[in-house]
SEKOLLUM-764381 format. One record per residue (C-alpha): residue in one letter; x, y, z. Coordinates in steps of 0.02 Angstrom, whole numbers, plus 32768, in hexadecimal, padded with zeros to 4 digits. Layout:
N
aXYZ;...
***
This chain:
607
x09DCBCFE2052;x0A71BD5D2061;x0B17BD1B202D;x0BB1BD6720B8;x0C43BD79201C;x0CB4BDA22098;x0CB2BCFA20E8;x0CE4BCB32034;x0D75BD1F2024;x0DF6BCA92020;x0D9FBC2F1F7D;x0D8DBCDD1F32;x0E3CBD1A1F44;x0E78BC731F14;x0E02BC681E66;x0E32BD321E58;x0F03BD1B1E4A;x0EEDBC7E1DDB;x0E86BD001D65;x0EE5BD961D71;x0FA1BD3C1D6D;x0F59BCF81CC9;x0FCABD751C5D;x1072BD411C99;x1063BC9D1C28;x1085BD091B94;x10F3BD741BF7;x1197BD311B9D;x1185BD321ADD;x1227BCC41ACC;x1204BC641B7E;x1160BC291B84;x1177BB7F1BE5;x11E7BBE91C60;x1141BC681C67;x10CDBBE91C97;x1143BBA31D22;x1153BC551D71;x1098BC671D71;x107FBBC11DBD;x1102BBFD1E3F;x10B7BCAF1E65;x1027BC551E6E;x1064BBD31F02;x10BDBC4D1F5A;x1018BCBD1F74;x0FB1BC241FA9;x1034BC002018;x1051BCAE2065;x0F9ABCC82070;x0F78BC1F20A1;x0EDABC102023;x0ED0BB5B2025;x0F30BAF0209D;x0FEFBB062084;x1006BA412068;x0F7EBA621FDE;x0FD3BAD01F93;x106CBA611F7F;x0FE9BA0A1EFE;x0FEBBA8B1E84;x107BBA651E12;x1032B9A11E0A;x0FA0B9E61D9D;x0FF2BA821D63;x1071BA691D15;x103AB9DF1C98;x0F9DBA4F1C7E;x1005BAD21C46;x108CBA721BE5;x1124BA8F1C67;x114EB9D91C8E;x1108B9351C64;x108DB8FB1CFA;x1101B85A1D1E;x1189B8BD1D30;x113DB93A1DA6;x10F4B8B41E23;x1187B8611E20;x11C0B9051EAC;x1145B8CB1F28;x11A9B8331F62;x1250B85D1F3F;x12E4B8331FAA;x12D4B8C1201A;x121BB8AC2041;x123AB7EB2066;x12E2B83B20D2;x1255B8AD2136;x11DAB8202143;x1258B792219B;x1293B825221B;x11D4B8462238;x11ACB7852256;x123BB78122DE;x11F4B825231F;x1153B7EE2334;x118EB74A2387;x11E3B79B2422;x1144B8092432;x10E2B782243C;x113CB70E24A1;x1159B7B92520;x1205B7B72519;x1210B85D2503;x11AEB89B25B2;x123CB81C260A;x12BCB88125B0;x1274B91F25E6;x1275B919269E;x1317B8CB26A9;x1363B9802646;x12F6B9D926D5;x1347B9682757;x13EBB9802725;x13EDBA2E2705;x13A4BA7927B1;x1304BACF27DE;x134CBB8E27CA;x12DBBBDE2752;x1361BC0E26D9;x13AABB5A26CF;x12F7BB1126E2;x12FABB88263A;x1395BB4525F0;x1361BA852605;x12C6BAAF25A9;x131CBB062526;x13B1BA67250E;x131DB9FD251A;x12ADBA402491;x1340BA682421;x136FB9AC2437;x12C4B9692410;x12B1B9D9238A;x1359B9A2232F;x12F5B9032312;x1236B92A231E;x11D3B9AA22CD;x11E6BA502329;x1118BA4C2347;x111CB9992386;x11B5B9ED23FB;x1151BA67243B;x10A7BA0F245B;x1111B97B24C7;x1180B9EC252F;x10E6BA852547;x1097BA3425AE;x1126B9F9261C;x114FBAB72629;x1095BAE92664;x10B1BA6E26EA;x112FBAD02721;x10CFBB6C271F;x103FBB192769;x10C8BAF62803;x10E1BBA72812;x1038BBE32822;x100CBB59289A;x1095BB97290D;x1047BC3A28F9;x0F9DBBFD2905;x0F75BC642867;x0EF2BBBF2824;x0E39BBF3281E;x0DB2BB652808;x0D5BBB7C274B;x0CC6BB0427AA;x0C9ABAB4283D;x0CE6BA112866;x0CE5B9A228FF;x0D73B9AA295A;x0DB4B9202920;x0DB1B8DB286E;x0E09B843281D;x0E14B81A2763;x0DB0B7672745;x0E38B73026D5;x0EEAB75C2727;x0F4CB7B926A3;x0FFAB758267E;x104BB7DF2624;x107DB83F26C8;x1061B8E02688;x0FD4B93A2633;x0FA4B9E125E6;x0EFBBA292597;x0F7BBA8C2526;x0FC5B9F624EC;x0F6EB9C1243D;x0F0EB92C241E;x0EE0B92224DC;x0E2BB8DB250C;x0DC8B91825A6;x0DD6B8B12644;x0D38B8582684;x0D3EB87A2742;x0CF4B84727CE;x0CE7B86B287F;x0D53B8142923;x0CA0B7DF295C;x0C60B78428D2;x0CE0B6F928DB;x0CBCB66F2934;x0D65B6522990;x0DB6B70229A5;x0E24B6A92A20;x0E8DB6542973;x0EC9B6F02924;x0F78B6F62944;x0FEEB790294D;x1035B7762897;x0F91B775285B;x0F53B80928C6;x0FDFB8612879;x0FB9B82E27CC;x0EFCB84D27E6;x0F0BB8FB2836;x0F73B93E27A6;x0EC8B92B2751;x0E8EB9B827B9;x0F00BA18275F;x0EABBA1826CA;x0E09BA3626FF;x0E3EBAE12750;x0E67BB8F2717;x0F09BBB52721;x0F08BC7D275B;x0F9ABCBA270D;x0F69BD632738;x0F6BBD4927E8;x102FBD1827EC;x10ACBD972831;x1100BDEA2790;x1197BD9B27AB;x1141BCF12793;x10F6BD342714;x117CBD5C26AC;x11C7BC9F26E6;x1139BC5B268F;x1149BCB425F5;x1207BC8F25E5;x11E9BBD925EF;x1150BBC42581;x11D2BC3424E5;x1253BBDD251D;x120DBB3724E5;x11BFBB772429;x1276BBDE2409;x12B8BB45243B;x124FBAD423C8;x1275BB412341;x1330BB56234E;x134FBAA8236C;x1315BA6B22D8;x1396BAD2226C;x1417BA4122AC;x13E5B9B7223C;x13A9B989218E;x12FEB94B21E7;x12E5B9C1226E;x1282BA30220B;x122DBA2F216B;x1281BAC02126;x133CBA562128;x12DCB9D720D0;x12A4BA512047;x134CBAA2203E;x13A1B9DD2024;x132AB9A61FA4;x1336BA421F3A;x13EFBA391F4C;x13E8B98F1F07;x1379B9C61E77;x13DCBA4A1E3F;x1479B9FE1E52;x1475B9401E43;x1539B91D1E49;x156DB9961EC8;x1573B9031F51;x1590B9861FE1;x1500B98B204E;x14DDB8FB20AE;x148EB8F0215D;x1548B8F821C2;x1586B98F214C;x14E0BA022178;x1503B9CB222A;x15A8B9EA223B;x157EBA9F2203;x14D7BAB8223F;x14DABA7322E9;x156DBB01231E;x14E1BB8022DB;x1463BB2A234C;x14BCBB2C23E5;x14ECBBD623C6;x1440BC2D23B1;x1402BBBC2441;x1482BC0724A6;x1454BCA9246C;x1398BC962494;x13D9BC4C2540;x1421BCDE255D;x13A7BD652523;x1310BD1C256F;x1358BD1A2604;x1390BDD925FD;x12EFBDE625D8;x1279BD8A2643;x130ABD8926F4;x138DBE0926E1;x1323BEA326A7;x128DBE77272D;x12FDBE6927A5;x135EBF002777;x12C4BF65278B;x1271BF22282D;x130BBEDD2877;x129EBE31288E;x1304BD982852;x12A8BCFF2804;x12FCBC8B2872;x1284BC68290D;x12DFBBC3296F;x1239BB8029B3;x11EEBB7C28ED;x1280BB2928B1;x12A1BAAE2945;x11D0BA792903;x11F9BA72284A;x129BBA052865;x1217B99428B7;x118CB979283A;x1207B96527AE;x1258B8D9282D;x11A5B89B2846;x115CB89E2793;x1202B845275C;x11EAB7B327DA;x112DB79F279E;x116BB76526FB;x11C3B6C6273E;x1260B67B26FA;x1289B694263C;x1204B61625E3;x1228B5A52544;x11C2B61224D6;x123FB6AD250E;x12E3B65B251E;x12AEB60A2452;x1287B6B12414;x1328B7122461;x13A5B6842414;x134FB6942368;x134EB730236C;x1403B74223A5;x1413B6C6231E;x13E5B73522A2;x1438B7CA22C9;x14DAB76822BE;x14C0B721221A;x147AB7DD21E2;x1536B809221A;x159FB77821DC;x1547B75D2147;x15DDB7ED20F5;x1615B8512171;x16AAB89720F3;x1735B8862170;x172BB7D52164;x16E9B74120EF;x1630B73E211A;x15E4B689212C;x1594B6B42078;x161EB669202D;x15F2B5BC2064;x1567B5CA1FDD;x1554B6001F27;x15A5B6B41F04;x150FB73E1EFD;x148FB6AC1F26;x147FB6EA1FF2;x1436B7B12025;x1403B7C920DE;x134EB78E20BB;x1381B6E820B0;x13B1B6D92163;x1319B75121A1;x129AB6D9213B;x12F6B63F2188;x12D2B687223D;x1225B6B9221A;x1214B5FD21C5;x1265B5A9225B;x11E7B60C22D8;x114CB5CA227D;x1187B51B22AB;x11F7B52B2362;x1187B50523E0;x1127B563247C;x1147B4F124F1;x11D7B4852515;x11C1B3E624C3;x1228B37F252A;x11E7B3D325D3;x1144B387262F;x10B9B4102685;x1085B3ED2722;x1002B377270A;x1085B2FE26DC;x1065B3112610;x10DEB3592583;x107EB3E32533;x1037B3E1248C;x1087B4462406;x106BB4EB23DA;x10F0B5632369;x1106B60023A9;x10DDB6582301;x1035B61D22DB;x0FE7B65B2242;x0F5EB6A0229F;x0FDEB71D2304;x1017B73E2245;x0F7AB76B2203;x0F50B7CE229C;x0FF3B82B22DD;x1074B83D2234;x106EB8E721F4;x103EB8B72141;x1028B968210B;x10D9B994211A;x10EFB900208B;x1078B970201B;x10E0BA132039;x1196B9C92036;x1164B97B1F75;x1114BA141F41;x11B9BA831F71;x1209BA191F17;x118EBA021E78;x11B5BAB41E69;x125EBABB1E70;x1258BA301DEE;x11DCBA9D1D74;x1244BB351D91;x12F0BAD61D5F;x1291BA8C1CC1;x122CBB161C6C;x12CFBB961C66;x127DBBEE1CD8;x132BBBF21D41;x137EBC4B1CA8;x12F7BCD11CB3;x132ABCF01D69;x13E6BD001D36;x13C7BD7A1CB3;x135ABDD11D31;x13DABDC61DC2;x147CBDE01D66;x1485BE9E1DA5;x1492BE601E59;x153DBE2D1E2D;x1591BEDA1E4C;x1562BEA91F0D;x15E5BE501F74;x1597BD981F88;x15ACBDBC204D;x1526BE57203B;x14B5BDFC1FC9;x14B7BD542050;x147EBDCD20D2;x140ABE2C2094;x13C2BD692045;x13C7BD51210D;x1366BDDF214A;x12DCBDD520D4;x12C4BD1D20D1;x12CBBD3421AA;x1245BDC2219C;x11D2BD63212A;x11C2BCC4217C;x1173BD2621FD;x10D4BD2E218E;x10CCBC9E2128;x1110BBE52152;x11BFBBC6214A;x11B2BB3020E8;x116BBB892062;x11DBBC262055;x1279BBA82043;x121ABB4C1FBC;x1202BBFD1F67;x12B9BC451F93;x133CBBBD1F90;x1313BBA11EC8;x131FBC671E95;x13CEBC721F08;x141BBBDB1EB2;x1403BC2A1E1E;x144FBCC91E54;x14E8BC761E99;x1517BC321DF8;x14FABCD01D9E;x156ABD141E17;x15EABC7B1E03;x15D0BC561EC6;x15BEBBC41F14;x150FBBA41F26;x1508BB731FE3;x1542BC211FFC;x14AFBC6A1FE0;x1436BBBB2018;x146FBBA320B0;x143ABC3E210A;x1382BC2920B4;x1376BB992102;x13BFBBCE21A3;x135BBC79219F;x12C1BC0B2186;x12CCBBD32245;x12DCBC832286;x1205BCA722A7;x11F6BCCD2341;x1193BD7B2343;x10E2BD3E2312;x1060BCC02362;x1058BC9222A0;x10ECBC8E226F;x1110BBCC2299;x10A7BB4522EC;x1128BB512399;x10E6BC1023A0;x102EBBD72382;x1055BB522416;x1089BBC2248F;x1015BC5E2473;x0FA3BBF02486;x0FC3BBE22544;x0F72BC7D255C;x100BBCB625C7;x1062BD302547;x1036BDC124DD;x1066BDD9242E;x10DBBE722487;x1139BDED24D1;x1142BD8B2440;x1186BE2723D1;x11DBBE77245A;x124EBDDF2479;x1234BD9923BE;x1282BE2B236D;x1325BE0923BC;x1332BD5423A0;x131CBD6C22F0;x13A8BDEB22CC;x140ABD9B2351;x13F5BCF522F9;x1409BD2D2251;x14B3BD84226A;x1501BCD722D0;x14B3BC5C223A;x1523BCE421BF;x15B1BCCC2229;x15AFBC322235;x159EBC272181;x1641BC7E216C;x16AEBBFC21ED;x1645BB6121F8;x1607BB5F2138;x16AEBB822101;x16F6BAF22153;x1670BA6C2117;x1634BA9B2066;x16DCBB08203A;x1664BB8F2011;x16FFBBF71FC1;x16E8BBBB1F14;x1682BB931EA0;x1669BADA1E85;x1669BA6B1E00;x15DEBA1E1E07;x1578BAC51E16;x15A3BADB1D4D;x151EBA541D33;x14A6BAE41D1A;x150DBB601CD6;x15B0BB601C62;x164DBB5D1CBC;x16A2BC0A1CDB;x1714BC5D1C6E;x17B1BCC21C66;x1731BD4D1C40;x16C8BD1D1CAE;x171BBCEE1D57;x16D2BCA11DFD;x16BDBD281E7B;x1725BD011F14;x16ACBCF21F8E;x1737BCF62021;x1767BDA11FFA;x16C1BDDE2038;x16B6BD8220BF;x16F8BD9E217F;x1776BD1021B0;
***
């Protein structure tokens, strides 16, 4: 029997660096604890950019690791698996995962599509706002799978109008689904769907007692049991379609730049902050907003903008052949009308999950919003972080009931209870592996702190000091942008934001300076199916080419880049005072001297 190596490529590879890296342990005579943490980490940073084992696996490493190889105790490693920003991620994730389930989120949707018109470029712009708005609070892949499908729908419209839907079997002419689907909407895109058991008009006994709601409901089955001939749209509608499937993954991943819990790559970026610098007291969730939400809105302008150049003003520039078509828009106006009066008047389970979760992002602001006493001060000083509220929320939604309590159902009976986080949606729904990844970022920002490995790097780095600290932030930008489009973003912050820390206080910077835009320039993928789960979402389609992707990728990410480092210079400056060099950054470094004085950061920097 023949054994296919190549198929085993990826154990072999993996067994192969573990082998070869073996050296570096004795790589610093003087250093050896430092050694072993930089093989560990050249060893997690492969896995991850090669993706060898799963990534969340890989967050494991340092658990076994480092006590194995003498870097840190095992207690004290494990203890980075739950820390304050993990529990921070998980409450936002519990409240996220309560308006998916309750469907909150498809009710939100069509009322942005309502409001905003049925023009292609502000059908375009309401899916943008919307995703960028969902993604502030849920993951950007959750984002993407919810509003995707809402999108196709769309498209779907268009080629109806067009008649450009072939059958992909024979049906009879008319089919009904035996269970009517509640959600309203449906896609075969969207993930975790089932396939619908269907039956034919005929075969039920009283035809007569389908009503036109149902009907509705029930033909939007047919929908997913047909091919959807994208190749037989006019070009025009073709290049509609493809601005509206981006629009909602750029979206998805700009959006979640705004917020300390939109993406996992903030949450890395907070809980190594904290590690490294315990008493600096400077980043909380309103801070990061109030300078990372003007980036947001800016780049999402600035996709707005060049997608639509893109996909309407160049078509239209060379065929003359505007996307607007009144009949097509007059129709679209219409099913979003329709679909949003299918889902019946805001239920208990909605209206419950909006107010906590409006709940929650008030106390996330309030808790010490710096231009005012925060409500923390009812309580013991230092004893409240913005977990406690997020865990309170996701607490409160385990026991706040489905139905209304006080309210009785038709049959004349009060229903029975039912919470509308169930650990069953828990186990089934909550992204657990991001829990895995988050600790081990932070495990190994932990090692690298304790084995001296981050005075190795400062010897290492110390020439880049010649450089203005404007220079060396943007060229930190560009490469960090250009790498996440090849390994996951989460994973090049965890390996970055450590190694520029360090080089900030060699350079007797501020250590946001050179932070923030890693974690900024983490968001800015969008040239590659693989570069983040919202690219993998929409590729996935089938109604783009990795040409479109790069063509209108490669933009976005210099576009992108250059507003997050200008925003750095006005917004930044104004929140964290990024113009000196702190006090409590000397917690990992002596304090600068007369003969060695801070660099001042604002003359490099344009004002």
């Amino acid at each position: 029997m023949k054994v296919r190596l190549g198929s085993y490529w990826k154990p072999i590879t993996a067994v192969s660096i573990v082998i070869f890296l073996l050296p570096l342990c004795f790589e610093f005579k003087q250093d050896t604890t430092a050694a072993r943490c930089g093989y560990v980490l050249i060893i997690m940073a492969l896995y991850w950019v090669l993706e060898l084992i799963p990534i969340p696996i890989t967050g494991l490493l340092p658990a076994f690791m480092f006590p194995l190889l003498g870097i840190q105790k095992a207690k004290d490693v494990s203890k980075n698996y739950f820390q304050d920003s993990v529990m921070l991620f998980m409450g936002g994730l519990l409240v996220a995962l309560a308006v998916e389930h309750t469907n909150l989120h498809r009710r939100i949707a069509l009322k942005v599509l309502l409001v905003v018109g049925s023009k292609p470029h502000w059908i375009m712009a309401g899916f943008m706002v919307l995703s960028a708005g969902l993604s502030m609070f849920i993951s950007n892949t959750a984002t993407t799978a919810m509003v995707l499908p809402i999108a196709i729908a769309v498209i779907v419209e268009l080629g109806r109008q067009k008649m450009a839907l072939s059958p992909r079997k024979s049906f009879s002419p008319v089919m009904v689904q035996a269970e009517p689907d509640v959600t309203g909407l449906s896609s075969p895109w969207a993930e975790g769907s089932e396939p619908k058991e269907l039956v034919a008009l005929r075969d039920i006994p009283n035809s007569s007692a389908v009503n036109i709601s149902d009907a509705r409901k029930k033909a939007e089955v047919m929908e997913l049991q047909i091919e959807f001939n994208f190749a037989a749209l006019p070009p025009r509608q073709q290049e509609i379609a493809k601005a509206l499937v981006l629009c909602v993954a750029y979206a998805s991943s700009i959006g979640g730049m705004a917020t300390l819990t939109g993406t996992l790559t903030n949450t890395v970026f907070s809980g190594q902050f904290d590690l490294l610098y315990p008493n600096a007291g400077v980043v909380t969730y309103a801070t990061f907003f109030f300078f990372a939400f003007p980036t947001m809105a800016i780049c999402l302008i600035f996709a707005w903008c060049w997608l639509g150049f893109q996909f309407f003003l160049l078509p239209y520039l060379r065929t003359g052949i505007s996307e607007s078509d009144p009949r097509l828009e007059a129709n679209m106006k219409r099913m979003f009308r329709v679909k949003h009066e299918e889902l019946g008047p805001l239920r208990f389970a909605e209206g419950s999950a909006l107010a906590i979760f409006l709940s929650l992002v008030l106390l996330w602001f309030f808790r010490e919003p710096k231009f005012m006493p925060g409500w923390n001060t009812w309580f013991k000083e230092a004893y409240i972080s913005d977990t406690t509220p997020g865990v309170l929320m996701g607490f409160l939604l385990s026991l706040w009931p489905v139905y209304n309590p006080f309210r009785r159902s038709l049959g004349g009976h009060y229903p029975s209870y039912e919470p509308i986080l169930n650990w069953k949606v828990m186990a089934t729904k909550f992204p657990w592996d991001v829990l895995l990844l988050l600790g081990g970022a932070l495990a190994l920002a932990d090692g690298v702190q304790e084995s001296g490995l981050t005075e190795v790097i400062k010897r290492a780095l110390d020439s880049l000091n010649q450089f203005p600290p404007a220079a060396v932030a943007a060229v930190i930008a560009l490469i960090v942008t250009f790498s996440t489009e090849f390994a996951s973003n989460a994973a090049m912050a965890s390996i970055f934001l450590p190694v520029v820390a360090t080089l900030a206080e060699t350079a007797n910077v501020n250590p946001l300076y050179y932070m923030l835009p890693v974690t900024m320039s983490c968001s800015f993928a969008f040239m590659f199916p693989v570069a983040t789960p919202p690219n993998a979402i929409a590729f996935g389609c089938g109604f783009l080419k990795v040409a479109d992707m790069n063509k209108c990728g490669f933009a976005l990410n210099i576009g992108c880049m250059l507003l997050s480092l200008g925003a750095l210079h006005t917004f930044g400056f104004w929140v964290f005072h990024l113009d000196t060099f702190p006090g409590w950054a000397n917690n990992t470094v002596p304090a600068p001297t007369t003969s060695q004085p801070c660099l001042p950061v604002q003359k490099y920097c344009l004002h």
